[in-house]
C-alpha positions in Angstrom: 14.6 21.4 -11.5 12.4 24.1 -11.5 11.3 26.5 -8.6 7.5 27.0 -7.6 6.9 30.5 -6.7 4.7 29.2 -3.6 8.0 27.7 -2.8 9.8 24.2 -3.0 10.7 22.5 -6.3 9.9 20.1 -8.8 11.3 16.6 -9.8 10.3 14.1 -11.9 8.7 11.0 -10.8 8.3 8.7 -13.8 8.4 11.4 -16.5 5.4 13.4 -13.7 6.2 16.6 -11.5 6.5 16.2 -7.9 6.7 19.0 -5.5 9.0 18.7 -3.0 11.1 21.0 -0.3 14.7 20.5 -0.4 18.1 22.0 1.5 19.8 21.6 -2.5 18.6 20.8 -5.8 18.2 16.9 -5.7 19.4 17.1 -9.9 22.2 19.0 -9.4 23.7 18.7 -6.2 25.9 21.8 -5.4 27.1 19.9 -2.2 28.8 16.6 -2.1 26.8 15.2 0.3 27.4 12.5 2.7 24.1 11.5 4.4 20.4 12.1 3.3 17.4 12.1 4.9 14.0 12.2 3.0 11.7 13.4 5.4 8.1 12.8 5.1 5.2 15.0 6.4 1.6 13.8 8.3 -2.1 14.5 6.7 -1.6 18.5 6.3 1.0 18.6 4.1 3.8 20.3 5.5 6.3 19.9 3.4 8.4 23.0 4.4 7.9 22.1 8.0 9.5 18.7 7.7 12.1 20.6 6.0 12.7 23.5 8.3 12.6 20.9 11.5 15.3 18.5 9.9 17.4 21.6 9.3 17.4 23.1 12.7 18.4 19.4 14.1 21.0 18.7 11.9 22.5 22.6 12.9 22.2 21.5 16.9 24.1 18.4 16.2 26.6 19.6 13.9 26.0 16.5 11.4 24.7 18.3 8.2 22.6 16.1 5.4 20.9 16.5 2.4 17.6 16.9 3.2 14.9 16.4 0.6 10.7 16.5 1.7 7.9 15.4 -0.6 4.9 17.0 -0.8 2.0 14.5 -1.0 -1.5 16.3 -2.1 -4.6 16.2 -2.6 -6.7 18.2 -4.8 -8.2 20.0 -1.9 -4.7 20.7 -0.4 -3.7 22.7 -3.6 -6.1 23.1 -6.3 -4.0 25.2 -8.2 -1.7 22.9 -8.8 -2.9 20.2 -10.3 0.2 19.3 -13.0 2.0 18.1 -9.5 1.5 15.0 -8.5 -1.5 14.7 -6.4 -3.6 12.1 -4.6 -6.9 11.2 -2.9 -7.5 12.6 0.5 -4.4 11.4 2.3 -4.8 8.1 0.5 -1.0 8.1 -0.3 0.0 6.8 2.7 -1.4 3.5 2.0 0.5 3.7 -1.1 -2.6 3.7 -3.2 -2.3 5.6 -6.4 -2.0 9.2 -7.4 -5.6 10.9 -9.0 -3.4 12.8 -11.7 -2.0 13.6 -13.5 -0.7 9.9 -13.6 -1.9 6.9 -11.4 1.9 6.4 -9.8 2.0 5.0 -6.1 3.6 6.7 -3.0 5.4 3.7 -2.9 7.0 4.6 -6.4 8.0 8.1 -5.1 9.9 6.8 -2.0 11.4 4.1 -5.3 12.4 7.1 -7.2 14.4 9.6 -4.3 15.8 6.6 -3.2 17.3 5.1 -7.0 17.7 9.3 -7.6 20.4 9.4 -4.1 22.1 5.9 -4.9 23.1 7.1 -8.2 26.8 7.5 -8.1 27.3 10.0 -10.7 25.0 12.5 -8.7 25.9 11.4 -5.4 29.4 9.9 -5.7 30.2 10.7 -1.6 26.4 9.9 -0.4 26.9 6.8 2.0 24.0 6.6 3.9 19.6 7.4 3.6 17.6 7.7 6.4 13.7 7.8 5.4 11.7 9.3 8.6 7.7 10.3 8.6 5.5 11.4 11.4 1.9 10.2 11.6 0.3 9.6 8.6 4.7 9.5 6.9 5.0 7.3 9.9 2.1 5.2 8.3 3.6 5.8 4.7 6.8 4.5 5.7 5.6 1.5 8.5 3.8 0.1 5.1 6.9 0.5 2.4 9.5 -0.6 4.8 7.5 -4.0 4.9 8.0 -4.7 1.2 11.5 -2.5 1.4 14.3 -4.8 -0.3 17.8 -3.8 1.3 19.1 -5.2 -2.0 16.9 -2.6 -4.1 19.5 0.4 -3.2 23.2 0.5 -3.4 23.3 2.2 0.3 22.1 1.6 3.8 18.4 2.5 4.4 17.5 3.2 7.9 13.7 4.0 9.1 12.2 6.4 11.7 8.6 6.0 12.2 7.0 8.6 14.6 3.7 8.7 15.6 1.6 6.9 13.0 -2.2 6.1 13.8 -2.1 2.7 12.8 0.2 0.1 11.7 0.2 -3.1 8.4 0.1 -6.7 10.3 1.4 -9.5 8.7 -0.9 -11.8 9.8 -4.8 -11.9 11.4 -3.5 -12.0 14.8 -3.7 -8.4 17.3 -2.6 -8.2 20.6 -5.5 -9.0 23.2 -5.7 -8.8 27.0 -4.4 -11.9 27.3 -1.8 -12.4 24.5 -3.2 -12.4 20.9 -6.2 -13.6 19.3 -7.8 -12.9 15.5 -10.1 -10.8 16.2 -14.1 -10.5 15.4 -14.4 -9.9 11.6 -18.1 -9.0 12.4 -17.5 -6.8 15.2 -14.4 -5.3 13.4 -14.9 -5.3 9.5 -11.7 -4.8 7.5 -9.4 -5.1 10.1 -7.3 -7.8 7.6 -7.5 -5.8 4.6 -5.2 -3.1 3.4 -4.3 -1.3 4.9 -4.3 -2.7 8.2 -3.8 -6.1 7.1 -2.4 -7.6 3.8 -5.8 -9.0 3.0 -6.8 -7.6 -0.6 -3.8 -5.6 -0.9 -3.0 -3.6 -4.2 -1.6 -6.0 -7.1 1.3 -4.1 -7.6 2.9 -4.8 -4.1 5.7 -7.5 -4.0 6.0 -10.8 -1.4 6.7 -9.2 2.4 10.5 -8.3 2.3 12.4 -11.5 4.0 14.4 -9.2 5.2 12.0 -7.2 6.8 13.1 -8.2 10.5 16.8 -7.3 10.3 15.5 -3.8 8.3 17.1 -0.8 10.3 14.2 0.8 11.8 13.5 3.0 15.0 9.4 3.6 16.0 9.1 6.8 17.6 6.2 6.9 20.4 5.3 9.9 22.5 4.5 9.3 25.8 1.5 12.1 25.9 0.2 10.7 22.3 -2.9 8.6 24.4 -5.7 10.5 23.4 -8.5 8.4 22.5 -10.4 11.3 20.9 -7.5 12.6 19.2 -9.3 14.3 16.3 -7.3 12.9 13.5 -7.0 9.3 15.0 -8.6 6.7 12.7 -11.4 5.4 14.5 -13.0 2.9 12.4 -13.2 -0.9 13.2 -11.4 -1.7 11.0 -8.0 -0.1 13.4 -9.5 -0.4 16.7 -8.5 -3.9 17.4 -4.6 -2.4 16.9 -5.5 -0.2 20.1 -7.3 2.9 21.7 -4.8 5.6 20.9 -1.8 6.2 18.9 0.8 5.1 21.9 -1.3 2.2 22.7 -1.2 0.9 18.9 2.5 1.4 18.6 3.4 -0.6 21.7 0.8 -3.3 20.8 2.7 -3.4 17.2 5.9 -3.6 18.8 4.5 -6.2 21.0 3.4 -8.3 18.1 6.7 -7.6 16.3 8.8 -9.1 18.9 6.3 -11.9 19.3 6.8 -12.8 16.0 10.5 -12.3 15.0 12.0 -13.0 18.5 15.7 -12.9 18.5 15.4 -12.5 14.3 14.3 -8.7 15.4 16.7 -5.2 14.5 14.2 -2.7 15.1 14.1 -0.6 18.0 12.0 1.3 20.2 11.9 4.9 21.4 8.9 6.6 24.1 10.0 9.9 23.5 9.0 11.7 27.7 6.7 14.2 27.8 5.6 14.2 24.0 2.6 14.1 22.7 1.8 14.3 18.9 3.9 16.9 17.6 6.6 16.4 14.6 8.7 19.3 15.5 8.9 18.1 19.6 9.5 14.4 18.3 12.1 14.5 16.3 13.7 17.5 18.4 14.2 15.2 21.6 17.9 14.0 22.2 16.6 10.7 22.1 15.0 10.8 19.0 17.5 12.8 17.3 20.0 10.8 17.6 17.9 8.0 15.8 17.8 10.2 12.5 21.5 10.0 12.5 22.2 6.3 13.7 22.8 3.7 10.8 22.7 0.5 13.4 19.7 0.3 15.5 20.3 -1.0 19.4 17.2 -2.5 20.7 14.9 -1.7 23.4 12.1 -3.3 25.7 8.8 -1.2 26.1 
């Protein structure tokens, strides 16, 4: 691994450098860690901030982890660095592919740190991997846990989703008013296709897990996170039908989730009080702390 003088490291991904901000060096461990959690950063890129947040939790709890945070960019983000790994604007969390300086998926990054922290002879003590993202991570990771096998890894995967701006359906249905309904494909173009829905998805995406339901997730809402002019909420049609704000769209999603699943359902929900959207204030509430450190989820109504 090699360090960056504007800070973090570098891993391979597939034979391609990724930047990434990490408590050790992912390749050789000097730590025998126990726990990991990959923590994944919203549209500006702050790697080093997902770092430094995951850090100071883990000190006030007293439950230290390998901590490892990918840097997703974009050509705009770091023009200097263009042998990294780098995608269109935010474009990576839909799991579409890198613009250079190979076409590899977000999807195959998340593949890679996770078959990297299951290998035995790196991590023989690692017995757990929590994945958590806020806004456009949470997005990243609502969309991979989907197709997530449990199989795929040799350890438990859990999820923490905070925050994201809009969620993949499984179906045409959103909530409505009065229950759910498909909605207007005139009025609301898109709102089927990826990355909203998994209408024209990309070809290298497998079948829907089948063990999506029992997948150990926790969403993440703040309570304050309701503004409908939020400047970096998505806004086109093609999301609105999920909901007017961020907190709206997550409780409409878990809506539809418990709809659908029923009793089948293992994920759980958190309103984090007095929160709006803010990584650092998210994750930092007891409640929400605790989640990054849970490996069975307890459900909870809205």
């Amino acid at each position: 691994m090699t360090a960056l003088t504007s800070g973090g490291q570098v891993i391979s991904i597939a034979n391609h450098p990724l930047r990434v901000f990490a408590n050790d060096d992912p390749a050789r461990p000097r730590i025998n860690h126990t726990s990991a959690i990959i923590m994944i950063h919203g549209r500006r890129g702050d790697a080093q901030k997902c770092l430094d947040t995951a850090q100071t939790i883990c000190a006030q709890v007293n439950l230290p982890q390998l901590i490892i945070a990918p840097l997703f960019i974009s050509p705009a983000d770091s023009p200097a660095t263009p042998e990294t790994l780098h995608w269109p604007d935010a474009q990576w969390m839909a799991a579409e592919a890198a613009c250079g300086p190979s076409g590899i998926s977000s999807f195959t990054v998340l593949d890679t740190l996770i078959a990297m922290l299951s290998d035995r002879t790196r991590f023989p003590a690692l017995r757990h991997i929590t994945l958590a993202g806020h806004s456009a991570g949470g997005q990243l990771l609502q969309r991979y846990a989907v197709f997530f096998e449990n199989s795929s890894s040799r350890l438990p995967v859990s999820f923490v989703i905070a925050n994201p701006g809009s969620y993949l359906y499984l179906d045409p249905i959103r909530p409505a008013s009065n229950g759910f309904a498909i909605p207007d494909a005139a009025q609301y173009p898109g709102f089927d296709d990826w990355k909203y829905g998994l209408q024209n998805r990309p070809a290298f995406l497998p079948r829907v897990s089948a063990s999506y339901a029992q997948h150990n997730i926790t969403y993440l809402l703040g309570a304050l996170d309701n503004d409908p002019d939020a400047a970096a909420l998505d806004k086109r049609p093609a999301a609105r039908p999920q909901g007017a704000n961020r907190l709206e769209r997550g409780q409409n999603h878990w809506r539809y989730l418990t709809q659908k699943f029923s009793s089948a359902l293992r994920h759980n929900l958190i309103i984090v009080p007095q929160t709006g959207h803010d990584m650092t204030a998210m994750f930092s509430h007891p409640s929400a702390a605790s989640a990054l450190f849970a490996t069975t989820p307890t459900r909870s109504p809205l």
